[in-house]
Backbone as JSON, one array per atom type, in Angstrom:
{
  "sequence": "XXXXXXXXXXXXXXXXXXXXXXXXXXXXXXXXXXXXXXXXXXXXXXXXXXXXXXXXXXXXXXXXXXXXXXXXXXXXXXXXXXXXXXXXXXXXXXXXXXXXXXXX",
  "N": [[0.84, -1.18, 0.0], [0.84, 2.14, -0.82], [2.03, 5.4, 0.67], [1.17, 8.73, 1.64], [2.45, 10.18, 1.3], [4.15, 8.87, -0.86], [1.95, 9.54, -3.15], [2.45, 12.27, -2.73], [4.96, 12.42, -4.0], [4.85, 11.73, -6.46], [2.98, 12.69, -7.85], [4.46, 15.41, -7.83], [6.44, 14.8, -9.5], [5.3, 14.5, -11.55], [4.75, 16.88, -12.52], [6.26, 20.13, -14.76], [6.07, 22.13, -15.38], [5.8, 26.1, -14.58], [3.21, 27.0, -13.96], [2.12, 24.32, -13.6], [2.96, 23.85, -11.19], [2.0, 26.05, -10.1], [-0.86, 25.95, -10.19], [-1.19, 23.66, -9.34], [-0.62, 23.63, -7.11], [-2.54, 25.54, -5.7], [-2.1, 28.45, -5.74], [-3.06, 31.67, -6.78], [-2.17, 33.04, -9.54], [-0.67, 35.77, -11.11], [-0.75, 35.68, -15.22], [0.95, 37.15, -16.75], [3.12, 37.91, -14.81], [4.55, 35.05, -14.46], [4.79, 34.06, -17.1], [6.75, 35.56, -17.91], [8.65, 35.08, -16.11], [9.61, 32.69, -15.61], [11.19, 30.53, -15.17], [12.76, 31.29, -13.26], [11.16, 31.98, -10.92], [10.57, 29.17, -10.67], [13.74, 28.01, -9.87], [14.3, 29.65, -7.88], [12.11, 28.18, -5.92], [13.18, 25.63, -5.87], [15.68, 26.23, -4.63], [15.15, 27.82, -2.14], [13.76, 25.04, -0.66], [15.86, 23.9, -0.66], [17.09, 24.68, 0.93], [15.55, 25.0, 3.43], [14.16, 22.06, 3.47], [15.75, 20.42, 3.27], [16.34, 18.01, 5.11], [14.06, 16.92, 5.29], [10.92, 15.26, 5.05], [8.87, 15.22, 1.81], [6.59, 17.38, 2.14], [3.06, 19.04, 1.66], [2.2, 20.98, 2.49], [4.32, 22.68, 3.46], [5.92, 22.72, 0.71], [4.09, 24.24, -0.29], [4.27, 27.06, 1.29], [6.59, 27.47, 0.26], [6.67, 27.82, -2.28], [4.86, 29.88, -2.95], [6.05, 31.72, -1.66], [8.46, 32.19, -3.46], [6.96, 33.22, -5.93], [6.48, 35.05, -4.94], [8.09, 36.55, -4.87], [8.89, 37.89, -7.15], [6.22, 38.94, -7.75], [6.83, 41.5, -7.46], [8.71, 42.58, -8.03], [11.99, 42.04, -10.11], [13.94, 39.61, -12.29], [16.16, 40.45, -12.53], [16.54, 42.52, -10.33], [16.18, 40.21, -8.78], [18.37, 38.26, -8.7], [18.79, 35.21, -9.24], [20.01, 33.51, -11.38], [23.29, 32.93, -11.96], [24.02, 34.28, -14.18], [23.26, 36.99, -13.62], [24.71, 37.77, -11.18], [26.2, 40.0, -11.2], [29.7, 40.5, -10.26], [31.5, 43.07, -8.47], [32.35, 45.72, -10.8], [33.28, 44.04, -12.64], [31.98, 41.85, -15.56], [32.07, 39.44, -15.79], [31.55, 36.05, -16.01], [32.59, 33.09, -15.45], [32.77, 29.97, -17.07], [32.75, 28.01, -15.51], [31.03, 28.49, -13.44], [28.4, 28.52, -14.18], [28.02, 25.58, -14.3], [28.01, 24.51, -11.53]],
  "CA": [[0.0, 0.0, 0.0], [1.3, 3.35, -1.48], [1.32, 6.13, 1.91], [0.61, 9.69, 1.08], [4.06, 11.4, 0.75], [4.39, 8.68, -2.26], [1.5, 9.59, -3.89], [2.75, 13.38, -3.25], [6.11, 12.68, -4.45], [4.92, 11.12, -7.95], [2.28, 14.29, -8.58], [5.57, 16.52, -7.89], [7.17, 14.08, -10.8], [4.79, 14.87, -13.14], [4.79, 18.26, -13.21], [6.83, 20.71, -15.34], [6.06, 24.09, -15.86], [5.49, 26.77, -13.16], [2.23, 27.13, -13.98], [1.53, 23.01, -13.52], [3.34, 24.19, -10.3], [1.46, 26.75, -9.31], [-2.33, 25.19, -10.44], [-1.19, 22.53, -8.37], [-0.87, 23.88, -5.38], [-3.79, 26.07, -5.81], [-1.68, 29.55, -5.99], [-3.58, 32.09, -8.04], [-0.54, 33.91, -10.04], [-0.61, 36.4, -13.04], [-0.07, 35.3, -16.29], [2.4, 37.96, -17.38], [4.44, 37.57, -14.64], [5.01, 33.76, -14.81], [5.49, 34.12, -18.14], [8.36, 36.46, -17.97], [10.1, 35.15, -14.31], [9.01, 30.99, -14.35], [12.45, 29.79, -14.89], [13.21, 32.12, -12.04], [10.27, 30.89, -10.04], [11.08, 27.66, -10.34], [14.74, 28.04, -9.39], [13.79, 30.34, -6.37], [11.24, 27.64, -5.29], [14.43, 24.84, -5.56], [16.55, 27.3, -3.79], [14.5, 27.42, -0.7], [13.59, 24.21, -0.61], [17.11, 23.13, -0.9], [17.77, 25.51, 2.48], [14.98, 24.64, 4.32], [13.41, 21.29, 3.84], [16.8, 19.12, 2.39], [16.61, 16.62, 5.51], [12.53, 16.63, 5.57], [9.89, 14.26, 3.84], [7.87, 16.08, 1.29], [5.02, 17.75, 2.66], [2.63, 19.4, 0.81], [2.31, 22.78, 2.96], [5.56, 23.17, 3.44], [6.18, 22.95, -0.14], [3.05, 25.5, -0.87], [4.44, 27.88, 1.6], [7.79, 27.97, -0.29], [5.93, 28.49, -3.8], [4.42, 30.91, -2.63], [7.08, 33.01, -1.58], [9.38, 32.1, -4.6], [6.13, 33.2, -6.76], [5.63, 36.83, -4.65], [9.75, 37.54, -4.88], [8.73, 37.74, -8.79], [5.63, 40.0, -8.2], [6.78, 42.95, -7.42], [9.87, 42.44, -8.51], [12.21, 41.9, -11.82], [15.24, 38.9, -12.47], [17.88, 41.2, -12.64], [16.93, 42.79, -9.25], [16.14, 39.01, -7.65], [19.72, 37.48, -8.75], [18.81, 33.94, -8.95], [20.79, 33.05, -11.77], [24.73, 33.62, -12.05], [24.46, 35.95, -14.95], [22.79, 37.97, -13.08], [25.29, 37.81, -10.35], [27.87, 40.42, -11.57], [30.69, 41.32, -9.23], [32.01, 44.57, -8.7], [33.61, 45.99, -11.45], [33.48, 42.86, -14.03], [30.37, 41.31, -15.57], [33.21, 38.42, -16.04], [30.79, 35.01, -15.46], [32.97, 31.75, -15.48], [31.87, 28.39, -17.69], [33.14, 26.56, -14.55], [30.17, 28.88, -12.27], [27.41, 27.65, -14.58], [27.44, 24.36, -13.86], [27.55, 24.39, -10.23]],
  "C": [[0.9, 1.25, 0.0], [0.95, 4.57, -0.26], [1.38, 7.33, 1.09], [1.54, 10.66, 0.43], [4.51, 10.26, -0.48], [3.82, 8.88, -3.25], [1.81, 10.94, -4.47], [3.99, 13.43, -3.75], [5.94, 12.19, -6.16], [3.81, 12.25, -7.95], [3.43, 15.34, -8.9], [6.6, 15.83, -9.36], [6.65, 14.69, -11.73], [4.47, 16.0, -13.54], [5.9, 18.93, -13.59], [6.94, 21.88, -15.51], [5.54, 25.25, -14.28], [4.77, 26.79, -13.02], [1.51, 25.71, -13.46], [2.0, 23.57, -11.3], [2.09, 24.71, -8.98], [0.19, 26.27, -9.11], [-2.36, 23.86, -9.42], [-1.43, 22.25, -6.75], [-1.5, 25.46, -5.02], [-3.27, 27.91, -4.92], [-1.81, 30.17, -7.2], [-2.1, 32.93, -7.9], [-1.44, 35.06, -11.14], [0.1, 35.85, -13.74], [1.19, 35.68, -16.67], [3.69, 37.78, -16.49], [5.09, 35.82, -14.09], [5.57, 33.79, -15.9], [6.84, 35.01, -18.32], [9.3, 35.84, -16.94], [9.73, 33.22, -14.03], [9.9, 30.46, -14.68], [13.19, 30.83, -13.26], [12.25, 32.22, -10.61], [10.54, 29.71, -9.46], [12.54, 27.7, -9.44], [14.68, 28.85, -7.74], [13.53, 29.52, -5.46], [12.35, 26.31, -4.79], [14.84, 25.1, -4.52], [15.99, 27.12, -2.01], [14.38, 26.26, -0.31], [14.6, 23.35, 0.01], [18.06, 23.99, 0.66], [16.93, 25.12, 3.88], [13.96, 22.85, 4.58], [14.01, 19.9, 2.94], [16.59, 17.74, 3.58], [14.85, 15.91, 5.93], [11.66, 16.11, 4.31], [9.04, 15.42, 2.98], [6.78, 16.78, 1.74], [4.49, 19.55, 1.97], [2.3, 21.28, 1.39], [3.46, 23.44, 3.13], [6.0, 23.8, 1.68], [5.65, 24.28, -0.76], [3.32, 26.65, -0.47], [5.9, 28.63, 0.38], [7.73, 28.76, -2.03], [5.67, 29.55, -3.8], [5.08, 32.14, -2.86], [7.81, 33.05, -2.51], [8.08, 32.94, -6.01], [6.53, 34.85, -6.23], [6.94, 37.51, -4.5], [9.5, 38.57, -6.05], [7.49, 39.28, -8.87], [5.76, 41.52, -8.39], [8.26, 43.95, -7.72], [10.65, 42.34, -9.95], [13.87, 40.76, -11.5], [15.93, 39.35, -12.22], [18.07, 41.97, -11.19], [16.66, 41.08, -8.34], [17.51, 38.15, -7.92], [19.6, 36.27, -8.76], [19.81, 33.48, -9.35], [22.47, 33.47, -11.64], [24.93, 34.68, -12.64], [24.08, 37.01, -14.85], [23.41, 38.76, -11.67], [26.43, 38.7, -10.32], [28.77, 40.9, -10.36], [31.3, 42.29, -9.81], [32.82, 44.65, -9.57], [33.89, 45.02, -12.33], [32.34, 42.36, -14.26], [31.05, 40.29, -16.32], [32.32, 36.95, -15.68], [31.77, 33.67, -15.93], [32.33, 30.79, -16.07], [31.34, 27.54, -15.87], [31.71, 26.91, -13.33], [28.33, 28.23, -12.77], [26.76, 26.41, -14.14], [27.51, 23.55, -12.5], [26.13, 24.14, -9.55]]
}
């Protein structure tokens, strides 16, 4: 018999897009800004995840809280001021980005 954090860990499989994301865990968004910031959503939502809930079983509020907030960095906000990615990371005085920082 299949317990409940396996049934929520194979729904979290089968989704893909921020939007399957968000619909999922029943966070109304705007269109426009998913569409402009949901690789930067997503990575946000990792990000946290990956700080606060690396030695804990899936759970489905936890997860929703973290959406959440990775969703409302985005609203009022723009990529280039939320820094997720590297190339957005410039240090002082060089906008110099490493291959080798990429794939960290």
């Amino acid at each position: 018999m299949a317990c409940a954090n396996d049934t929520f860990a194979d729904d979290l499989a089968e989704l893909s897009s921020a939007e399957e994301f968000l619909d999922y865990f029943g966070i109304d968004f705007a269109v426009p800004v998913v569409q402009v910031n949901r690789l930067h959503i997503l990575q946000r939502f990792h990000d946290y995840l990956a700080k606060q809930e690396a030695d804990k079983a899936p759970d489905y509020s936890a997860y929703r809280h973290w959406l959440a907030r990775a969703y409302g960095d985005f609203v009022g906000s723009s990529a280039q001021a939320e820094k997720v990615f590297a190339v957005f990371q410039k240090v002082e005085g060089s906008s110099f980005v490493p291959l080798s920082s990429l794939t960290d």
